[in-house]
DOMI-579356 format. One record per residue (C-alpha): x, y, z. Coordinates in steps of 0.05 Angstrom, whole numbers, plus 5000, padded with zeros to 4 digits. Layout:
! residues N
XYZ...
//
This chain:
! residues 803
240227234090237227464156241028004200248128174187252627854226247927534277249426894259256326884265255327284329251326644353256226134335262626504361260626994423254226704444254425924436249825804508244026114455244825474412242524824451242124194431234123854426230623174402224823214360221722674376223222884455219923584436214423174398213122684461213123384509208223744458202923094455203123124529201423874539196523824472193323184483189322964414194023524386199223404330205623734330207423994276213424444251213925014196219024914152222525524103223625024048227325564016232525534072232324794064233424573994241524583991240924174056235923724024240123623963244923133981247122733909254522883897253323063824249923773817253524033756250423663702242323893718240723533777240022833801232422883809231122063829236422183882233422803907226122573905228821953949232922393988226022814004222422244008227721974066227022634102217622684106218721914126223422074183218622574217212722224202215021554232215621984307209222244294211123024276207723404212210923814171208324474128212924704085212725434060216125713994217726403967212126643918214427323902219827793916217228393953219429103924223629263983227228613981228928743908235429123921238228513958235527933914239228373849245828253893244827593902244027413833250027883815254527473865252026803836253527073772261227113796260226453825257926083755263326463724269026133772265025413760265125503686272925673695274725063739271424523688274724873627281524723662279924073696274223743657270923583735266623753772268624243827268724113908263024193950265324933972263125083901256624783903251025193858243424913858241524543810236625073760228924963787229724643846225925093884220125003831220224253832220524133905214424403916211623873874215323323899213323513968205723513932207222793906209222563972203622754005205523384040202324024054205624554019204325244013207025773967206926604000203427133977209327634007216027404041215026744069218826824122213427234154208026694130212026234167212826584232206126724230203326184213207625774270205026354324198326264308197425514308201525414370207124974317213024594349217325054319220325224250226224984222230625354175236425774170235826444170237226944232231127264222226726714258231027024329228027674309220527414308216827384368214626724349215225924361221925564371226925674315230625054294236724984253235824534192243524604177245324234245240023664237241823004244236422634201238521914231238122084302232822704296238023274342239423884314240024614348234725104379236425764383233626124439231426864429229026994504236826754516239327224460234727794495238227594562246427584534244928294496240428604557234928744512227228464517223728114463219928744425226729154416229528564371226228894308229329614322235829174334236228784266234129474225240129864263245129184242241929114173238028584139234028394081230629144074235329554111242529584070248329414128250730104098245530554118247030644190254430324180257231064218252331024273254530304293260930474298259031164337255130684387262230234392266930814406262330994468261730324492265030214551265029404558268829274502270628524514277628374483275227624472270127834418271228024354270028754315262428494289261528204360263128804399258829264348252328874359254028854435255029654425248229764391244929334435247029754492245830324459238230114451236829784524240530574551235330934503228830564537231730704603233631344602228131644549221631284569216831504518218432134524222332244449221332094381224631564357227631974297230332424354233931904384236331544322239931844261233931604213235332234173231732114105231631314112226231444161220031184116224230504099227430464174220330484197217629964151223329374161221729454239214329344233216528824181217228314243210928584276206127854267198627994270196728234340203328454364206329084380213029534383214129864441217630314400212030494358206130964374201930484332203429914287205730304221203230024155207330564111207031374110201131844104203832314059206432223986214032334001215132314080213131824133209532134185207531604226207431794306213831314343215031404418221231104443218030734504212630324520209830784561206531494549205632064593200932364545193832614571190832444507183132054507183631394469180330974433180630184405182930134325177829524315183129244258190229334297186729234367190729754382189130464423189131094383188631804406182832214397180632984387174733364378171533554312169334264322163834154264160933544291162033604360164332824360170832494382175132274320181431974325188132304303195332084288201932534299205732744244212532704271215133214224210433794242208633534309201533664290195733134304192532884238185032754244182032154228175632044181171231414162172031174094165531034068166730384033170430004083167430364146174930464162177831074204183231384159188231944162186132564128189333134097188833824066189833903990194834583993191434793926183834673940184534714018179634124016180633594066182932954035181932174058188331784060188030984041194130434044195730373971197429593985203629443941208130073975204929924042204530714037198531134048197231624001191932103984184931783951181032063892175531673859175831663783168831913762168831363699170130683741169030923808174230643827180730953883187031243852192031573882193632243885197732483826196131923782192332103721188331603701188931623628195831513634199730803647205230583603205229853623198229633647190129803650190529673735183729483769182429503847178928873866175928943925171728203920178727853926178427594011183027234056181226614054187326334075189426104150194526554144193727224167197827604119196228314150191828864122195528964065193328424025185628614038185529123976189828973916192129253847191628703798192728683727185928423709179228553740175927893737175527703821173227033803179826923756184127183811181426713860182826093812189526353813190726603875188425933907192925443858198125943872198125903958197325123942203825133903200524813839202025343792208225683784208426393763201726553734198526853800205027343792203027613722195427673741196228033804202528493794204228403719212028213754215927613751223227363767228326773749234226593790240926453767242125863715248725463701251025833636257026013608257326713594263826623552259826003506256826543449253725943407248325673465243026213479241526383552234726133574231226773588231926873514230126263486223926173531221726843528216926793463213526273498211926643565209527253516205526843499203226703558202427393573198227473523193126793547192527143610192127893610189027963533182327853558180427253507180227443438187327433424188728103415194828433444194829083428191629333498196528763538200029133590207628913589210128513639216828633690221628093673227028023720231527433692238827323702242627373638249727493622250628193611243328373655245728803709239128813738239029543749231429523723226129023705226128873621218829063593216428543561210328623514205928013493205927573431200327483387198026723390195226293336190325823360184825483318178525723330181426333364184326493437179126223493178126573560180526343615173526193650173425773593179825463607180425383676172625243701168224983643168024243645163524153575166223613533171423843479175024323530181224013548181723933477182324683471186624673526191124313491191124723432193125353478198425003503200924793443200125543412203525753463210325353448208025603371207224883354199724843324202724453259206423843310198923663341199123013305206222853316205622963395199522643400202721973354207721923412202321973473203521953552209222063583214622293532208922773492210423373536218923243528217623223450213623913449219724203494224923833446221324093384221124813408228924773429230724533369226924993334229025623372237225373368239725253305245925073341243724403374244723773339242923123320247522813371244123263426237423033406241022333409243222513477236922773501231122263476236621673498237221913567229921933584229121253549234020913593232621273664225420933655228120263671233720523728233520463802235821033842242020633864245020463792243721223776247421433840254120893820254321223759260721503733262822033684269122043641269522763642264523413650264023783588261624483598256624563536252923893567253024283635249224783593244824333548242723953622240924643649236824983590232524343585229924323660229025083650225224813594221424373647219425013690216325373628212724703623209824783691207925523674204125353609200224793631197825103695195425793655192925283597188724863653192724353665191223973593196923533612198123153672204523463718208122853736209422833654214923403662217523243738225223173729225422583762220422213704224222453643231522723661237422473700244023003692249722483695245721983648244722563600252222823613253722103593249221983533252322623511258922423520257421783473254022033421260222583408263921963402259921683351256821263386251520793350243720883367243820153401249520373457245820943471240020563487244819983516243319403466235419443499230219273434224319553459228220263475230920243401223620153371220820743418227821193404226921173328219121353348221021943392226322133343222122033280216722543310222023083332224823083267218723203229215023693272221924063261221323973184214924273182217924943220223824943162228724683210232224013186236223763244243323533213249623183253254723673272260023323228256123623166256524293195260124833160266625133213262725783227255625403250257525403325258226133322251126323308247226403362250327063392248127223456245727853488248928403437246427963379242227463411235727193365230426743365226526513301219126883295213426573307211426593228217926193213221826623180229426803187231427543184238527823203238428323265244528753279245029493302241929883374240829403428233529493467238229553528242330193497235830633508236330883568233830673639226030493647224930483579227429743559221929503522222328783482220328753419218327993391221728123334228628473360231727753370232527473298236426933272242826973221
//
């Protein structure tokens, strides 16, 4: 995370960068230079949460009471000195981060595969140098943070960027995290969440104006420095042979520094000789061996550019290219130009752009260099946004041509207007033709937000036209109330981490399969337009983590048909009617969208707060014919008895042993939890969140051990240890499971009744299945959806069936 090697570079050659600081010093010093002000600090929550989780146990799903205490501990801390926190969380993964979160998720895949290993051989769980996340942590920390009162915000792009900017622009404390990129931002203080001492309130600040100082570089060359090292959008690869040109001309090698060291030292020099001995006076793709990375070397520098700054190293702030293939955006190596050239102000970047004559008009119009052809690009108003843009000339109609920032590339490209809609498409795109989506520019969707997220997000692509539906979910998506459905409206893209599954286990499904019919669903609620029909649904990008996934592209998901009395409402009617009678549709969307119409009366017989863990229990049980009666034992026993625990007697609990398929079970069921959250935010929130928070309805070691007794053979009254009123609402809770499964032709049975083979039927990814939303069981062997060919994985509903 961050740039290659910087931190390690920190910590070993330049430790005077790291100093030690107070908060509730820094807090004291900010109150007196901000009087009536509150200081306040950004923190990358992201960064945080593996500091944040602190209970020993991790393997088994996640200690959730501990953790919610644990976060609880850490607000109360800051509050009590007087210091408020805003906590920022990943929304989306931007396209040219992609690359780098597919080889994260590869590596954790090798690191699940070595857990899985270890508690196969030593029925434990493994050391803390194996630690994994608990599955949907990220997801539910936003809404503990929520329940504790906290202001949290979830990004429209990286949130890193939110954060820096947002700590710039309201003059924060500082933000605390851990990730080297905060030294690269021209931004507030940049504290280390990894050193923090929560009793005592010290941790480290790392200094960038002292990191300028050690390398000999200023402030605004730190961007051009972490792009030449590598980070998040520039592979480490890509300029790998000119770091280690830079290092064999480098005369101060210092022996007492390691290779990395000495290379960043190297570059560095090689940077602070270009601006001295160059001044403005080359290209930067002259000086630098950009070669054809230029377009993506160009965007990760102005990546760190915040609103209102500037690279010296840029002729103008670049928001992409301005021709379909090549970046031609104008760079100067130097602050300074010797350039006679009569300028003018961009009113949106505040920043001075060169202008020509137009021989037509007689009139000054501003131009850009194309640092290909060395020619100046005129500029032209766009008529719509009173914009100047870069134009060009069509090479088969010689007709000059307005160029526009096609907002998801960053890239500007060519503009035509689409006689039929009237609406902007780019250049080369025929309109008729889109194999995943009907796209609509909105141009009524506005920043509302405090945070300046640059002109890119002024124009977007979306997947549905409605402005006033994108604003519903574009504002519960920056509050961090929803979780995913902003994704699928806006960019028809979504992504799921890593869970804890065994890849080797073929008789427990992975949960990207045995959720998926229920987020097609989904799909269908939000981008079918009402009506229920899904045969003009666009598909939707899934990028999940399965075994066997190697990520290289998105699967293409299409939507399932959903069967809801009275038909499939809109989602005006949904998310802003308040008549009387609509939550009770909004319950019967949610429940259509689990495909469990038929268990209304069942759910509804068992009532606040265990309704929403039945519906999850039903569909699991329904979807697996490979979980048991002892599992649903396990599971409705657990939540039972964690009603009437205190944190502390959950925290001195102890485990005989970890078995792996409970590892599994306790994972699968909070991803169960997160699909929750997903439905009942794009239902209308018919049920109340804190109904399927983690730490209301599931503790991982007091599942681990209910599972553990009841494949002893335990009875019903030690699972629900010898407690009356427990037994009376188990037998309820199981009574209701059990029949809403009946209904769906799926008796639940004890696994000592099974036949040998039974464990073996759930196969996963070559032979993986899911029973159909009608009910019905049908075998499925033969071509794999994966097996035809790259960009054309589409998923069927029916290609997963059950034998």
């Amino acid at each position: 995370m961050g740039v290659r090697g910087l931190q390690g570079f920190v910590g070993s050659s330049c430790p005077h960068i790291c100093t030690v600081v107070n908060f509730k010093d820094l807090a004291e010093q900010h109150r007196s230079r901000h009087p009536g002000g509150t200081p306040t600090i950004v923190v990358d929550a992201m960064c945080c949460l593996r500091y944040w989780y602190t209970p020993d146990s991790w393997i088994c799903g996640g200690q959730w009471r501990e953790y919610f205490s644990a976060l609880r501990e850490f607000v109360k801390t800051f509050t009590a000195v007087g210091i408020k926190l805003i906590f920022f969380f990943d929304g989306m993964v931007e396209q040219n981060k992609r690359d780098e979160w597919v080889k994260r998720r590869l590596k954790n895949n090798r690191e699940i595969a070595r857990i899985f290993h270890y508690i196969k051989s030593n029925k434990e769980q493994p050391g803390r140098n194996m630690f994994f996340i608990p599955s949907g942590l990220a997801v539910f920390t936003r809404f503990a943070l929520k329940t504790l009162g906290q202001e949290t915000r979830c990004s429209l792009q990286e949130a890193d960027y939110e954060v820096a900017s947002y700590g710039l622009q309201n003059d924060c404390l500082g933000i605390l995290g851990e990730d080297t990129d905060y030294l690269i931002y021209d931004t507030c203080p940049y504290f280390s969440i990894s050193e923090l001492c929560l009793d005592s309130l010290d941790t480290v600040m790392l200094c960038r104006e002292k990191l300028c100082q050690s390398l000999g570089l200023g402030l605004s060359d730190l961007p051009l420095l972490a792009c030449l090292l590598g980070n998040d959008v520039i592979p480490e690869g890509m300029f790998e042979s000119f770091r280690y040109k830079c290092l064999s001309s480098y005369t101060s090698v210092r022996e007492n520094f390691d290779k990395k060291g000495n290379i960043i030292l190297a570059v560095a020099d090689h940077i602070a000789k270009v601006r001295r001995l160059h001044q403005g006076e080359k290209k930067l793709e002259e000086i630098l061996p950009l070669g054809t990375n230029k377009a993506l070397f160009y965007k990760g520098v102005a990546s760190y550019l915040l609103p209102g700054q500037r690279s010296p190293w840029f002729f103008q702030k670049p928001e992409g290219v301005i021709t379909l293939d090549k970046p031609v955006v104008s760079m100067i190596s130097g602050p300074e130009s010797h350039w006679e050239v009569p300028m003018c102000t961009d009113p949106e970047s505040k920043q001075e752009v060169p202008m020509c004559t137009d021989p037509e008009s007689g009139r000054d119009v501003p131009v850009c260099t194309d640092p290909e052809s060395g020619q100046d690009v005129p500029m032209c108003t766009d008529p719509e946004s009173g914009r100047d843009v870069p134009v060009c000339t069509d090479p088969e109609s010689g007709q000059e041509i307005s160029l526009s920032s096609d907002p998801e590339f960053k890239q500007e490209v060519p503009m035509c207007m689409r006689s039929e809609s009237k609406q902007k498409l780019p250049v080369g795109t025929n309109p008729e033709f889109n194999p995943e989506a009907p796209m609509f520019t909105n141009p009524e969707i506005k920043q509302e937000d405090t945070i300046n997220t640059g002109p890119e997000m002024k124009q977007q692509v979306t997947m549905v036209s409605d402005p006033e539906i994108l604003q519903v979910a574009r504002a519960h998506h920056v509050q961090a109330e929803s979780y995913l459905v902003y994704n699928i409206l806006s960019s028809g893209e979504v992504e799921c981490s890593n869970s804890l599954e065994d890849e080797l286990d073929q008789a427990l499904p992975s949960q990207a399969f045995v959720y998926r019919p229920v987020r097609q669903r989904v799909y269908s609620l939000l981008l079918g337009g009402g009506g229920g029909d899904t045969s003009a649904c666009p598909t939707v990008k899934e990028w999940f983590v399965y075994s066997g996934n190697p990520l290289r592209h998105p699967d293409l998901v299409r939507p399932l048909q959903m069967n809801i009395p009275g038909g499939t409402p809109s989602l005006k009617l949904l998310w802003l009617s308040q008549e009387p009678g609509v939550q009770a549709r909004r319950l019967d969307t949610l429940l259509a969208c689990f495909d469990l119409s038929s268990s209304r009366e069942e759910l509804q017989a068992v009532g606040s707060p265990f309704e929403a863990l039945c519906c999850l229990l039903i569909y699991l049980f329904v979807q697996v014919d490979t979980l048991c009666l002892e599992d649903l034992h396990a599971f409705i026993a657990q939540a039972l008895c964690l009603q009437g625990k205190p944190t502390v007697q959950l925290v001195d609990l102890e485990l005989d042993h970890v078995d792996p398929r409970a590892v599994q079970l306790g994972s699968l069921l909070v991803r169960g939890l997160t699909t929750l959250v997903l439905v009942n935010s794009a239902c209308g929130f018919p049920w109340k969140t804190a109904d399927f928070m983690p730490w209301n309805l599931f503790d991982g070691k007091l599942f681990h051990q209910k599972y553990l007794q009841s494949e002893k053979g335990c009875t019903v009254e030690v699972l629900v240890e010898q407690n009356r009123s427990r037994l009376t609402k188990f037998q309820a809770l199981k009574s209701a499971v059990c029949r809403a499964c009946v209904k769906e032709n799926r008796p639940i049975s004890s696994r000592r009744h099974w036949r040998p083979h039974h464990s073996g039927r759930w196969g996963r990814q070559e032979s993986s299945s899911h029973r159909t939303s009608s009910g019905h069981s049908r075998s499925g062997q033969g071509q794999h959806w994966r097996d035809q060919g790259p960009g054309s994985r589409q998923y069927e509903p029916d290609q997963w069936r059950k034998y």
